[in-house]
Structure formats: C-alpha cells, structure tokens
C-alpha positions, 0 to 999 in steps of 0.5 A: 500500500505505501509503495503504490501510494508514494507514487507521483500523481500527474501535478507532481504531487504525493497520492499517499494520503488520496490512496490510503482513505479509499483504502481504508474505507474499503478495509474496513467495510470488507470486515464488516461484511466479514463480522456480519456473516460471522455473527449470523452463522453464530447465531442460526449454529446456536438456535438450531442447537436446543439441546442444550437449554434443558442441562443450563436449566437442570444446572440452575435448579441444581446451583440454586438448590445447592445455595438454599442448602448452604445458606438457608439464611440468605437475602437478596439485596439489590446492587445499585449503580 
C-alpha cells in the first residue's frame, strides 16, 4: 500500500494520503461484511442447537438448590449503580 501510494500523481504531487482513505474505507467495510456473516452463522449454529437449554436449566435448579442448602439464611439485596 505505501509503495503504490508514494507514487507521483500527474501535478507532481504525493497520492499517499488520496490512496490510503479509499483504502481504508474499503478495509474496513470488507470486515464488516466479514463480522456480519460471522455473527449470523453464530447465531442460526446456536438456535438450531436446543439441546442444550434443558442441562443450563437442570444446572440452575441444581446451583440454586445447592445455595438454599448452604445458606438457608440468605437475602437478596439489590446492587445499585
């Protein structure tokens, strides 16, 4: 990238900084386009994938039992920020 853009423009002048904004801009939109396809891959993997949802409710119950027992005494009280 800096190779070609130290190249002269036909008034004599440095193109650096013409070409690298294009450059740039297009850099970043192709990874965007990238985030996004990987985003909606990630997501349609996770829906199609239910079986999971019953062993994270099982594990809830499971701790929340296990905290009742430990500490019968317990309250909850709000955090505020």
């Amino acid at each position: 990238m800096l190779v070609a853009g130290r190249r002269h423009g036909v008034r004599g002048q440095m193109r650096t900084k013409a070409f690298r904004l294009p450059f740039l801009v297009a850099y970043g939109a192709r990874i965007g386009e990238r985030l996004a396809a990987a985003s909606s891959s990630a997501t349609a993997e996770m829906q199609g994938d239910e079986r999971l949802l019953p062993v994270l409710a099982a594990r809830n119950r499971a701790a929340d039992e296990a905290f009742a027992r430990l500490f019968p005494t317990a309250v909850g009280t709000p955090l505020v920020a």
